[in-house]
N, C-alpha and C positions, 0 to 999 in steps of 0.2 A: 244686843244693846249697842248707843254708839255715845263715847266718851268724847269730850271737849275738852281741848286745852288752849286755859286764856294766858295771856301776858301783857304785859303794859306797853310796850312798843309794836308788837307783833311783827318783829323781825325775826324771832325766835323759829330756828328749826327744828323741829323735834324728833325724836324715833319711838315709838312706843311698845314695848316689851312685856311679857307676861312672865308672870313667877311662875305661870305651869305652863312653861311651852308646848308637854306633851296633850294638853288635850284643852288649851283656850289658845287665841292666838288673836293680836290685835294688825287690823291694818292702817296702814300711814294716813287714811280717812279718821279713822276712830272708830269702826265698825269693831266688835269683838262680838265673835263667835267660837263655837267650839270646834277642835280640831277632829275628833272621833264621835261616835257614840259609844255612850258608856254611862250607865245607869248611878241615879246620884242615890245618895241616904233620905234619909225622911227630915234627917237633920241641914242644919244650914252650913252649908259649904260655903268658902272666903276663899280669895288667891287678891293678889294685886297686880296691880299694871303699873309698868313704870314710863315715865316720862323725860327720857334724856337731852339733854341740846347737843349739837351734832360738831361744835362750835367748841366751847367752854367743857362739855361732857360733866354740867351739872344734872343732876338727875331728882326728879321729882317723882314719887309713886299716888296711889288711893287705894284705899282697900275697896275690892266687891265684892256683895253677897249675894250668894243665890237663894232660891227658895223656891221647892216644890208646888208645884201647879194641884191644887188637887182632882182628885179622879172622880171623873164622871163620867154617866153613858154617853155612848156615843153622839147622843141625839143631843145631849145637853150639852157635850162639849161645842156641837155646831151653833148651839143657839147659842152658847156662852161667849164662843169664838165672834171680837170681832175683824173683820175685817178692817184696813186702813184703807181712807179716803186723800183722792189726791183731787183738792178742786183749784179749778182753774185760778187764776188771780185777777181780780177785779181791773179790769183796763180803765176808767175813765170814772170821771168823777165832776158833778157839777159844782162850779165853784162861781158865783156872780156872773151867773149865767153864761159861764161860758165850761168845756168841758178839757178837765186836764187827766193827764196821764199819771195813775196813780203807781209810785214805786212800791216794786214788790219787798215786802218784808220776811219773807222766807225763799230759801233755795227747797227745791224737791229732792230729799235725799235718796241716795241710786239704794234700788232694793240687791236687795243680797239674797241669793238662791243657790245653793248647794248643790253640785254635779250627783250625777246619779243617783237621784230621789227617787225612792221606789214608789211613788203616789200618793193617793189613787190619783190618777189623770181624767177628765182637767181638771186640775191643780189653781186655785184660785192668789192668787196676789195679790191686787189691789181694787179696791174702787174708782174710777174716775167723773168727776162730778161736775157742773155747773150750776152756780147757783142762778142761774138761767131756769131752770130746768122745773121751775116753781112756775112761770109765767108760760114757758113754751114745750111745744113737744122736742126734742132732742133727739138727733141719733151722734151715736158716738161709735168713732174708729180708733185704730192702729195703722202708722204704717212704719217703713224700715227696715233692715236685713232680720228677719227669724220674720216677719208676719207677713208683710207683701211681699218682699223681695226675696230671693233665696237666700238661705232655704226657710221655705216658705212654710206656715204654718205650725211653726212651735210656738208661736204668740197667741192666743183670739180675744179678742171683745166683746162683749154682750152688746150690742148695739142700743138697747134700750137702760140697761142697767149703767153698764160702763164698766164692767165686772170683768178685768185682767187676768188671764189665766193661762199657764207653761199646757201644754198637751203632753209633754212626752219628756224624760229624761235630760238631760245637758252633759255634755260632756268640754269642760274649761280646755283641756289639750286641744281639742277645736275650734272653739270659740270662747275669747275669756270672757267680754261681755258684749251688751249689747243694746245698742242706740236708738229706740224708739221716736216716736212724736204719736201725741195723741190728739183728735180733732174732734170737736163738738158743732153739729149743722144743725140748722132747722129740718123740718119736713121737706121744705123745698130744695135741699140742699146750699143754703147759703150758711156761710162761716158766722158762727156765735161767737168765738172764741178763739184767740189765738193758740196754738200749737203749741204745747208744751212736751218737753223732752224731759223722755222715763232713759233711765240708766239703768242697767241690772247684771247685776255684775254673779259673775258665776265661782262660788267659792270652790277652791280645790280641795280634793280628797286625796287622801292618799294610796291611789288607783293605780301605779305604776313602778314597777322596778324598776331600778338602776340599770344600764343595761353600760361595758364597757365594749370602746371601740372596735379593740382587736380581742377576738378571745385568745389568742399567744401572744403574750408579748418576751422580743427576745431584747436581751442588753448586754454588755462586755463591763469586765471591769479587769485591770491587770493584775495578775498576782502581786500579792506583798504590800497592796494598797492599805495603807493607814485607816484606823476608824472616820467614820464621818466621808469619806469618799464617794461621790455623787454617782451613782450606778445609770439609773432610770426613770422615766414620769409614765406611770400608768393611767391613764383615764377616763371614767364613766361618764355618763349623762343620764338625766332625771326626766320624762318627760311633764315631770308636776310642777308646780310650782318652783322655779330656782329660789323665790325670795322666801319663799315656804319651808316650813321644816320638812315636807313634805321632799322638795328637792333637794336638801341638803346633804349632801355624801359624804358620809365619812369611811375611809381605806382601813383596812389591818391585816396581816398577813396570817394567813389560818395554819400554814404549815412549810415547813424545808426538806427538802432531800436534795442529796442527802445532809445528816445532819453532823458530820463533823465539819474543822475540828471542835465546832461548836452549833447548838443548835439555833442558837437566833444569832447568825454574821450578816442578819439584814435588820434593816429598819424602815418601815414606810410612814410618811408623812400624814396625816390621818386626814388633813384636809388637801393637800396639793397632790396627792399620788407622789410625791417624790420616794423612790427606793435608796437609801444610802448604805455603806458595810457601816455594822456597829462592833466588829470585834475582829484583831489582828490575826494573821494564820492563812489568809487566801495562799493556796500553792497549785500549782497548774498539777504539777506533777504528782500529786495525791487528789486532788478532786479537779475534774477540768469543766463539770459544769454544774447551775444548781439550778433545783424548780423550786418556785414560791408558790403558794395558795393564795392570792388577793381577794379577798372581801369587801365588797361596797356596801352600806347597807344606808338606805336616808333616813328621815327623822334624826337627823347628827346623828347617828348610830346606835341609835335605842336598839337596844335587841330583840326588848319585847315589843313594840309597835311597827319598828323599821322594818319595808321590805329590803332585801339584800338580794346581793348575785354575786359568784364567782368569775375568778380569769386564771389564766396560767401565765408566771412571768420566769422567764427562762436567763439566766447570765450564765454567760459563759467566762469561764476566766484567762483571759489571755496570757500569751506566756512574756516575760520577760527574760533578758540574758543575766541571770540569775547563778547558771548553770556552766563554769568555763568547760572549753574540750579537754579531753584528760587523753593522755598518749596510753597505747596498751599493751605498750614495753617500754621498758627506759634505755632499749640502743636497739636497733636495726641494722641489719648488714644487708652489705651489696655488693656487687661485682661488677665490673665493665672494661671490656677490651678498648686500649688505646687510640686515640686518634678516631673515637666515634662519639659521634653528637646526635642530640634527638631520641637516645636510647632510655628507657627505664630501669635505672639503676635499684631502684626500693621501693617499698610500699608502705608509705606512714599510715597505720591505722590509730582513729580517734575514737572516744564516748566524750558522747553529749546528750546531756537528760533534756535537753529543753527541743521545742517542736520541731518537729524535723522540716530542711529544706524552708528554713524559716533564716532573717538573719542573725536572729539569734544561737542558731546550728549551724549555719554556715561557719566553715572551717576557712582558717588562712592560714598561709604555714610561712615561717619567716628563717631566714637562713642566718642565726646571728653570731657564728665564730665557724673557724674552721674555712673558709673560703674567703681568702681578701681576692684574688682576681677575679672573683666571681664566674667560676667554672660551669657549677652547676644552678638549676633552678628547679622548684617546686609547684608544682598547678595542684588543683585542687579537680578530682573526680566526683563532680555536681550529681551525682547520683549516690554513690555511699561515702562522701564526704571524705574520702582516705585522701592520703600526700602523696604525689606521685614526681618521686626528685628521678631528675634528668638531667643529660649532659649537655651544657650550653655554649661550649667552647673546647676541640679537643683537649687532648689530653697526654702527655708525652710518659710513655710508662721509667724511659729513663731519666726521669727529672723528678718524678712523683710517683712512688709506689702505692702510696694508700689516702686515703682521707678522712680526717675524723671531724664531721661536723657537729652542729651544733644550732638543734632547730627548735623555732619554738610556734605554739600554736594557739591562736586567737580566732574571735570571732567579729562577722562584720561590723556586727553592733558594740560599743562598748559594753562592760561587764555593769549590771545594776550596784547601784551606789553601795558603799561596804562590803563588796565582792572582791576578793584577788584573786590571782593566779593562785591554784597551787602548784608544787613542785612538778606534776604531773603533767602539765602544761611543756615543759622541757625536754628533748630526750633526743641522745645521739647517734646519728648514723655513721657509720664506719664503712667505708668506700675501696675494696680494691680495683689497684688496675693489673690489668691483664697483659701480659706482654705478647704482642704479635708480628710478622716477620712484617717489616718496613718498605718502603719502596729506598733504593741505593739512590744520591744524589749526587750531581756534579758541581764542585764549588771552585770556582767561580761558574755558572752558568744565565748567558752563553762565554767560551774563552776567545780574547782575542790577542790573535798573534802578528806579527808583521814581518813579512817576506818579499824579498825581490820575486819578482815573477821569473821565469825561464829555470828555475830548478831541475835539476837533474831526475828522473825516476833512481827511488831508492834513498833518497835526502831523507832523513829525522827531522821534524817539524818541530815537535813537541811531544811531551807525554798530560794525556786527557786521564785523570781518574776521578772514580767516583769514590764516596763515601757509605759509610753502612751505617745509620743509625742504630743499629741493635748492637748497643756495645757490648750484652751478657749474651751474645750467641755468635757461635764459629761458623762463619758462615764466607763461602770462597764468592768472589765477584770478578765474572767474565766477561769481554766487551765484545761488539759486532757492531758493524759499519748498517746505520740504519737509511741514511739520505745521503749520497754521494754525487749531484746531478751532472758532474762533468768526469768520473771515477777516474780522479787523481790519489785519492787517498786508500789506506790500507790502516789499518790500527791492530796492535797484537792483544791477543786475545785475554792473557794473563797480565801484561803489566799497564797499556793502554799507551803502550808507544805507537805516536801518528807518523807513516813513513809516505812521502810520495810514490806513485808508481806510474807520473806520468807528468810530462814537463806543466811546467803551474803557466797559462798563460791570461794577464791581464783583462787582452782584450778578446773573452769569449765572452760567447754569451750568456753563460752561467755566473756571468762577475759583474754584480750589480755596484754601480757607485763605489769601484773600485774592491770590493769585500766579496769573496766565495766562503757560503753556508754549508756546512756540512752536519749532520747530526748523527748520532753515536747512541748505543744502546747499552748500559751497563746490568745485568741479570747477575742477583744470589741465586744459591743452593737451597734455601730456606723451603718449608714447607707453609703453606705454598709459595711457590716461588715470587717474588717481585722484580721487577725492573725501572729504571729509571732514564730519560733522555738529557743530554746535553748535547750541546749546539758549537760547534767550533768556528769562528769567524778570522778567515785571514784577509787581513790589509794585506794586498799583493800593491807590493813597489813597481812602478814603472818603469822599465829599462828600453833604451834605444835598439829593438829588435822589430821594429815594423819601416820599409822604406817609404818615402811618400811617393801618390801618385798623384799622375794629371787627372784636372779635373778643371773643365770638360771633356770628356773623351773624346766627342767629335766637334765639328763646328765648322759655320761656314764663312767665306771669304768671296772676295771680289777677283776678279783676272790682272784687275789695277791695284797698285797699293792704296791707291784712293777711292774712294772716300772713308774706308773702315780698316777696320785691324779686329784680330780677337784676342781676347780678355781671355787668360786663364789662372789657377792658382792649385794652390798641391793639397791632397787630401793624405794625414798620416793620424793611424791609430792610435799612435802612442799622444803624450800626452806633456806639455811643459816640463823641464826645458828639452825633451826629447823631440819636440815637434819644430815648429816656427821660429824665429823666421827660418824662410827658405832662398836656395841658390839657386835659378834657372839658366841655364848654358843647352848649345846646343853639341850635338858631337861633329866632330871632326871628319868620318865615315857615315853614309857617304857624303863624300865630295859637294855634290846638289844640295845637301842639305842648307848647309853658310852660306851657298851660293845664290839659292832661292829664297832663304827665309832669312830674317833678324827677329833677337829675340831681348826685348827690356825690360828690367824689372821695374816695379813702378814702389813696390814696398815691401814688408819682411814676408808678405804674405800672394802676393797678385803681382803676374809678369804679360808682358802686351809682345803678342805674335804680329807680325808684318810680314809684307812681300819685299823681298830684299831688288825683284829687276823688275824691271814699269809692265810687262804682261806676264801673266802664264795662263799657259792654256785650261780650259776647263773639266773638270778631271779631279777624282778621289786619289789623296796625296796622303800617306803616310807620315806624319813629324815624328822624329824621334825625341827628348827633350830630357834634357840631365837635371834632375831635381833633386838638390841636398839637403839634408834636416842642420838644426842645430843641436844634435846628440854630441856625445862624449864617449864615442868617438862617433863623428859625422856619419849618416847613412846615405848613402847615393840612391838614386835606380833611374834608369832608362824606360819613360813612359811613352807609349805610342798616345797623336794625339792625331785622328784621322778626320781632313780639312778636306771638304768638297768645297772645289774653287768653281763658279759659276758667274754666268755673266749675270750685272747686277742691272737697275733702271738708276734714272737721276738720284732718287733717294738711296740707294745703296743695297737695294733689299735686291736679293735671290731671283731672276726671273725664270730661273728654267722650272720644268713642271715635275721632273724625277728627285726624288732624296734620296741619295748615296743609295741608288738603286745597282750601280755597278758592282757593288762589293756584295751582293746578292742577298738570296734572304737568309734571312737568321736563321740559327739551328732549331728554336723555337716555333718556328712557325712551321720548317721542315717536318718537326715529329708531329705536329696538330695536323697535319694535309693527311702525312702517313695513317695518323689513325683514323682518320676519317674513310679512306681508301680500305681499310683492315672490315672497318666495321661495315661498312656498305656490301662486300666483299662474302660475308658471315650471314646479315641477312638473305639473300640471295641460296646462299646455298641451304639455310635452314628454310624458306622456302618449299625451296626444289624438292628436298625430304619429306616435308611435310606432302607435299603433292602427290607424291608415291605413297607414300603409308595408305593415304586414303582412295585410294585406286584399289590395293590389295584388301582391304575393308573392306569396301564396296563387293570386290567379287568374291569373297568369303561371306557374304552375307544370304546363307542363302539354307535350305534343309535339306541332309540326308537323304536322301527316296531309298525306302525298304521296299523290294515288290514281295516281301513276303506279309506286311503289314495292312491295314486295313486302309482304302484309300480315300475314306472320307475325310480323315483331318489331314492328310498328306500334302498340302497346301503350299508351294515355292512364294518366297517372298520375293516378292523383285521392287524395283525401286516405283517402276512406272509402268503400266501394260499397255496404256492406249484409253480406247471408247470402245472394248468390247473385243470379244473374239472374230467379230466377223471381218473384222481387219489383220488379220494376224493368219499366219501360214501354218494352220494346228494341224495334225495328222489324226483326225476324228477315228481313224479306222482303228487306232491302237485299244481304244475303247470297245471296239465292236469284235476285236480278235483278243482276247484275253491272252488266248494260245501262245498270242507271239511274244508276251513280256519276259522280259529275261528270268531265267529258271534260281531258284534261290539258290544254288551251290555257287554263283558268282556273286551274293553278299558278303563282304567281310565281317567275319568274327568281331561281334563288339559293336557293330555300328549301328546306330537307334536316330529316332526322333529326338530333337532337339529338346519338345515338351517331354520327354521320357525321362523317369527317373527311377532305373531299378534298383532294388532292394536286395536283390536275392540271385542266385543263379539263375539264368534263363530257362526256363522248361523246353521242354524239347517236343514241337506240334509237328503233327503229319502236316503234309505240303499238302496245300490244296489243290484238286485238279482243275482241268478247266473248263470254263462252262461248255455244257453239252450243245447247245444252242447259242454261237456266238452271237448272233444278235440278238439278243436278251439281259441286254446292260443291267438289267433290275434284279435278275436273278444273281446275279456277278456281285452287283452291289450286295443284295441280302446277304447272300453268303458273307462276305466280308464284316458284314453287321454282326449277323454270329462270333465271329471268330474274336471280335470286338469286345462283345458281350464277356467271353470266355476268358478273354484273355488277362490276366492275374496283371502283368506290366503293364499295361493299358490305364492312361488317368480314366479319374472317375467317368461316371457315363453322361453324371450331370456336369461335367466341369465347362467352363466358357473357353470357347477355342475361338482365337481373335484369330482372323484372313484379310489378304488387301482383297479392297476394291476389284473386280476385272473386268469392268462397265455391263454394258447393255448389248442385247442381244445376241445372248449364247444358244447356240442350238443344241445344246446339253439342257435334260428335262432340271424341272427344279425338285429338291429333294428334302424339302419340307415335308410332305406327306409321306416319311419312310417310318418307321415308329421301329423300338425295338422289339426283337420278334421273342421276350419272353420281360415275363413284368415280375419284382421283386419279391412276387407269391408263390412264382413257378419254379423259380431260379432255383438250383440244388447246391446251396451251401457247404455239402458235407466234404470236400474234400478238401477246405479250409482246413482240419483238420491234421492231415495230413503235411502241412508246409513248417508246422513250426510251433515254439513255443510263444514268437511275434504273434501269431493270428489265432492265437489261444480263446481271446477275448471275441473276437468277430465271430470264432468259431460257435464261441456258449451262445453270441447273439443271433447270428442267423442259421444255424445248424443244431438247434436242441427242438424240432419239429412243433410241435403242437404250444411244448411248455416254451 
C-alpha cells in the first residue's frame, strides 16, 4: 500500500519508519511493502508507521491493519485478481469552441516489483489504456532501457490489450529501476496519445552478504595503552540496499586470542567498525599479538534474519621503553697497559626485556664519576648491545694506577611515563694499569749550547742525559752517538758526557745558520728494551780564523792605464766583525810589483787595480795583493790576482782572440782529455778480443769424424760450402776405396758424435772389414746401416738429423731409397736384457716374444 502525508505549509520534510523494521518497511515515497516473506495468522495483524520531520524531529505515527485475502482456487483467484489500469490523460477539451489543454489531475504512481520473483513468467503488472480505444482500433507499445533498449526484453506489451508484463526475474544490485514510456497509435501508426512514463521501481531483498574489504586485517596499538585507545576501523560492504535494512551492518567481535590478561581488551563499534582497547593490562612482553573474530551481519544485526560474514583482525602490540637496561653485575674489572689508546678495557653486559635492536633496547652507556679528564670512552656493540669502555687518551701508569668508574646506562628513547631507573641501571668498572718499560727521554730536547768554533779535540762540551720514566724499575740507561754529520763529537756511554774529537769549525758545511745538529741515542736494560732520541744543537761563535781572499781571481786590463782599471774586493768566511771592512796594499817583493801597478781603496769593502807606467806589454801578470780583515787580531793573506793585459779598441774592451791561454789548460780539462784517451784506448782492445774469440769458435765448430761409425749422419758443419760439389776439390775416390780409411786403432778413446749421448760403457764391436768390391758404395753403405741398426749408442732410428745445405749437383747417388734392412718385427730384442736393470722395461716390452 502507499501512505500520505499532508501538512499545512508543505515545507515539511519528513522520514518515515516502521515499528517492525524486520519484516514491513516504508519508502521516502510512501510505498510500504514487506521486508521478507513470512506467513500472517488468520487473525488481524497492526504495526505503525511513523512520520518524523527531519528538521524539528516531531514525530507523527497511524496505525495499520492488515487482513487476510481469502483462499481460493487458482482460477478464481485470477478471475478475482484485478489487474491495475494506467489510462492515458485526456489532452484537450472543447471549451467555446475552441480547444484547451486539460491539466492532469493525477501523477502515475511508479509500480513496485520485488527482485527475485519466482513467477510464474510473464508476470503481469499493469493495464495500459486509452480511452480512445472505444472509437478506434489502438496498438500499444513500450519503449526504454529493459524493453527496446538493452537489455532488451524484460518488459512486453500486449499490443492490443496494453497488458504490462516483467518476463524474467530482477535483480536491484543491477538495476534499481526503470524508466519507461508507453505509446498508443492508430492502425496507421499515427500517435493517439501522448507518452506517458511508467516508473518501477525494483524492491530489495535481502540477497547479499556483507562481504569485508580485507579478509586480515592487521593494526598496532602500544603497550600500556589506556582504555578507550583507538586501535583500528574494520570494514564491510552490502551490496543491498545501504538505505535498507537490508544493507545495514552491524560489527561485533565473536572471539579473542589469546584471551588474557583479559578476555574482551577490545571493543568494536557496532556501526563504524571502529576497534578500541576496553581494558588496562596490554604488555608486549607477555602477549605480543592478538586475533579478533569480526562479525558483520545486515538487517542491523538481527541474527535471526541478517545475513553475516567473518574477517580476522590482528593487533599487534607494540613495545614501548617500559623496560630500563639493567647491568648483570654491579662492578666489572679490567686491565690495560699504559700509554695505549684504542684498547678494550671491559665488557659491560646489559638485560633489556623490551624489543630487541629497537630504540627502546638500544643501550647507551654514560661515564658519570670516576674519569674527570676523560680518559676513557664507552661504544656501544649494535649487535648484542654490551658496553665496550676503551682508552681515549693515554694513560701514564706512574701518575695513575687504577680507576674506578662509574657508569650508568640508558636507552635511546626516554623510559615510559612512571618508569625509573633502578639501582641496576648503575655499576662500576674498576680499571688497572699495567706498568710497561717506557721509551728514556731527553729534557730539554733538542739542547742548545754555545761554543766558540776552533775547539781543541778532547774539549768537554756538555753532559746530554736522558731520563727513565719508569720510576718503580731499576733500570741502567746507556748512550751512543746516533747522527754525527761532520764526527766532531764523542759521548760516553755511561754518564752522557759530549767530548770533541775534532776541531769545531764554523764554516763547514754541516753548520747550517751558524748551529751543528748532532743526535744521540739513549737505551734502558728493560725488557723489552726502549730507546729514546735527543738532538744536541751548538751555536758555534765565530772567531777570526779564515783570511780573506781576492775576488776576482783573474781579470782583464788594458796595456794603457786608460781608459779602465779593475774592480776587485776580498771574500772571507768568517763573519762580522771578523770580516770587513778590508785593507788592500800591495807588497813590497817583487820590486815590479809598486812599480807596475797602484792599488786604491774605494771603501771598507771594494779596492781599484791600475797600471802604475803608461804601457805594459801584453801578457798574463800575476798581482800579489795583501788583504786585512778587521778581526781581533787582524788576519792578513797574500792573494794571487792573475791580470791578462791585452790590447784594448776605443771602447776599452779586449781585442785579442786568446783568454789567458798562456797559463795553459786547467787541471780539469787535462784529466777529461785523459779519460777520453783511456777509454777509447779499452774499446779497441775489447774489440780486438772479441775478434779472436770468434775466429776460434768459428773453427771449433765443427763434428768429430769416427771412421768406425756409421757414415750416414757423419755430416761436417761448415759455415758455407758453395753451389754444390761440382765446385769443390773432393776426393771421390776415398768413397770408392773404403780400404784406404784410416783403421780405428787411431780413434781416440772417448771420442763420439756430437748428436751422441751415451749412457753406459761402450760395448766393444768387431771392426768391420772392407768392402770386397770397392766400387760398390751401396754395399759399404748397407753395411754401415746394420751396424747402425745394432748399435745400442746410436740415437733413435727415427730421430731428425738436421744437415747444411751442400747445393746442387752432387755426383753422389741420392739415399732416400736405402730403407733399414730389418723392421721392428724382425729385430731380436732379447739381449736388452742382458745390459741392465735401465732396459728392464724395454726389455719386458720388446723381448717377451709372442706375449
Amino acid at each position: 500500500m502507499a501512505i500520505k502525508f499532508s501538512n499545512c505549509n508543505g515545507k515539511r520534510k519528513v522520514q518515515y519508519e516502521s515499528s517492525e523494521p524486520a519484516d514491513f518497511k516504508v519508502d521516502e515515497d510512501g510505498m510500504v511493502y514487506a521486508v521478507r516473506s513470512f506467513p500472517l495468522s488468520s487473525e488481524h495483524a497492526k504495526f505503525l508507521i511513523y512520520a518524523q520531520d527531519k528538521e524539528t524531529q516531531e514525530k507523527w505515527q497511524v496505525a495499520v491493519k492488515l487482513s487476510l485475502k481469502p483462499t481460493l482456487p487458482e482460477d478464481a483467484v485470477k478471475e478475482s485478481q484485478e489487474i491495475e489500469e494506467i489510462v492515458f490523460p485526456r489532452q484537450v477539451t472543447k471549451h467555446n469552441g475552441h480547444l484547451q489543454r486539460q491539466k492532469r489531475d493525477w501523477v502515475i504512481p511508479p509500480i513496485n516489483l520485488p527482485e527475485n520473483s519466482r513467477g510464474p513468467f510473464p508476470q503481469e503488472l499493469v493495464r495500459i489504456r486509452s480511452d480512445r480505444d472505444k472509437n478506434l482500433s489502438l496498438r500499444y507499445s513500450v519503449t526504454g532501457p529493459g524493453a527496446d533498449q538493452p537489455p532488451t526484453g524484460i518488459f512486453i506489451i500486449n499490443p492490443i490489450s496494453g497488458q504490462l508484463s516483467v518476463t524474467k526475474p530482477l535483480d536491484r544490485e543491477l538495476i534499481a529501476r526503470f524508466h519507461l514510456r508507453a505509446h498508443a497509435v492508430d492502425i496507421n501508426g499515427n500517435q493517439v496519445e501522448n507518452p506517458i512514463d511508467i516508473v518501477i521501481n525494483v524492491i530489495d531483498m535481502n540477497d547479499n552478504r556483507p562481504e569485508f574489504l580485507h579478509q586480515v586485517w592487521n593494526g598496532t596499538v602500544p603497550e600500556g595503552s589506556k582504555p578507550g585507545t583507538y586501535v583500528m576501523t574494520v570494514t564491510a560492504i552490502d551490496a543491498d540496499d545501504p538505505n535498507a535494512l537490508n544493507g545495514m551492518l552491524r560489527y561485533r567481535i565473536l572471539s579473542q586470542a589469546p584471551s588474557t590478561p583479559s578476555p574482551n581488551m577490545f571493543t568494536i563499534n557496532n556501526e563504524t567498525g571502529d576497534i578500541i582497547t576496553v581494558a588496562a593490562g596490554l604488555d608486549r612482553e607477555k602477549v605480543q599479538q592478538y586475533t579478533l573474530i569480526i562479525q558483520a551481519t545486515d538487517m542491523e544485526g538481527n541474527p535471526t534474519y541478517g545475513l553475516s560474514n567473518t574477517a580476522t583482525a590482528v593487533i599487534t602490540v607494540t613495545d614501548v621503553n617500559d623496560n630500563p637496561p639493567e647491568f648483570t653485575a654491579m662492578t666489572f674489572y679490567g686491565e690495560v697497559p699504559e700509554n695505549r689508546v684504542d684498547v678494550i678495557v671491559a665488557n659491560l653486559t646489559v638485560t633489556d626485556k623490551d624489543q630487541p635492536h629497537t630504540p627502546a633496547w638500544n643501550a647507551m652507556y654514560r661515564i658519570s664519576g670516576g674519569d674527570p679528564t676523560g680518559r676513557f670512552a664507552i661504544q656501544t656493540d649494535p649487535n648484542s648491545n654490551d658496553g665496550l669502555v676503551t682508552v681515549a687518551k693515554p694513560i701514564d701508569f706512574e701518575t695513575n694506577r687504577m680507576f674506578v668508574l662509574t657508569v650508568a646506562a640508558e636507552n635511546q628513547v626516554p623510559l615510559a611515563k612512571g618508569i625509573q631507573h633502578p639501582p641496576q641501571s648503575t655499576a662500576t668498572v674498576s680499571v688497572t694499569v699495567i706498568d710497561v718499560n717506557e721509551n728514556p727521554y731527553f729534557a730539554p730536547n733538542p739542547k742548545i749550547i754555545r761554543q766558540e768554533e776552533g775547539l781543541h779535540a778532547g774539549t768537554m762540551l756538555t753532559t746530554f742525559t736522558a731520563q727513565d720514566p719508569d720510576r718503580y724499575m731499576q733500570q741502567n740507561i746507556r748512550y751512543t752517538k746516533l747522527s754525527d754529520p761532520a764526527n766532531w763529537l764523542k759521548i760516553d756511554p755511561v754518564n752522557g758526557q759530549i767530548t770533541t774529537i775534532a776541531v769545531l769549525d764554523r764554516e763547514s758545511p754541516n753548520v747550517k745558520n751558524n748551529i751543528y745538529n748532532a743526535t744521540f741515542l739513549a737505551s734502558d736494560n728493560g725488557i723489552p728494551p726502549m730507546s729514546g732520541t735527543g738532538t744536541l744543537q751548538i751555536y758555534l761563535l765565530d772567531i777570526n780564523d779564515n783570511a780573506p781572499q781576492v775576488l776576482p781571481q783573474e781579470a782583464e786590463t788594458c796595456e794603457t792605464p786608460d781608459p779602465n782599471s779593475i774592480n776587485i774586493t776580498a771574500l772571507d768566511y768568517d763573519i762580522d766583525p771578523n770580516a770587513g771592512p778590508f785593507a788592500f796594499d800591495l807588497p813590497l817583493s817583487p820590486v815590479t810589483i809598486k812599480r807596475n801597478w797602484t792599488i786604491t781603496r774605494l771603501n771598507g769593502d771594494f779596492a781599484q787595480l791600475n797600471l802604475k807606467i803608461k804601457f805594459l806589454e801584453a801578457g798574463i801578470y800575476e798581482v800579489p795583493i795583501i788583504i786585512t780583515d778587521s778581526g781581533n787580531p787582524p788576519k792578513s793573506n797574500i792573494s794571487i790576482l792573475r791580470v791578462k793585459v791585452c790590447q784594448c779598441d776605443s771602447n776599452g774592451d779586449c781585442t785579442d782572440v786568446d783568454r789567458i791561454v798562456g797559463a795553459g789548460l786547467g787541471t780539469g780539462a787535462i784529466i777529461a782529455i785523459l779519460l777520453c784517451i783511456i777509454i777509447l784506448l779499452i774499446l779497441v782492445l775489447m774489440f780486438v778480443v772479441w775478434m779472436k774469440r770468434r775466429d776460434k769458435e768459428r773453427q771449433a765448430k765443427q763434428l768429430l769424424i769416427d771412421p768406425e761409425d756409421d757414415v750416414r749422419d757423419n755430416i761436417l758443419k761448415y759455415d758455407e760450402e758453395g753451389g754444390g760439389e761440382e765446385d769443390q776439390d773432393y776426393d771421390l775416390s776415398q768413397l770408392q776405396q773404403p780400404d784406404t780409411v784410416e783403421p780405428d786403432a787411431i780413434k781416440p778413446v772417448g771420442i763420439r758424435r756430437l748428436d751422441e749421448r751415451p749412457i753406459h760403457a761402450e760395448p766393444q764391436y768387431p771392426v768391420r772389414s772392407a768392402a770386397p768390391h770397392p766400387g760398390d758404395i751401396g754395399d759399404f753403405i748397407n753395411e754401415g746401416l746394420k751396424a747402425a741398426d745394432n748399435d745400442p749408442t746410436a740415437p733413435p732410428y727415427d730421430s731428425l738429423l738436421v744437415f747444411d745445405y751442400e747445393g746442387s749437383g752432387s755426383t753422389a747417388g741420392s739415399l732416400s731409397s736405402l730403407n733399414s734392412s730389418s723392421s721392428g718385427g724382425e729385430q731380436d730384442y732379447d739381449y736388452l736384457n742382458d745390459w741392465g736393470p735401465r732396459f728392464k722395461k724395454l726389455a719386458d716390452m720388446y723381448g717377451g716374444g709372442d706375449d
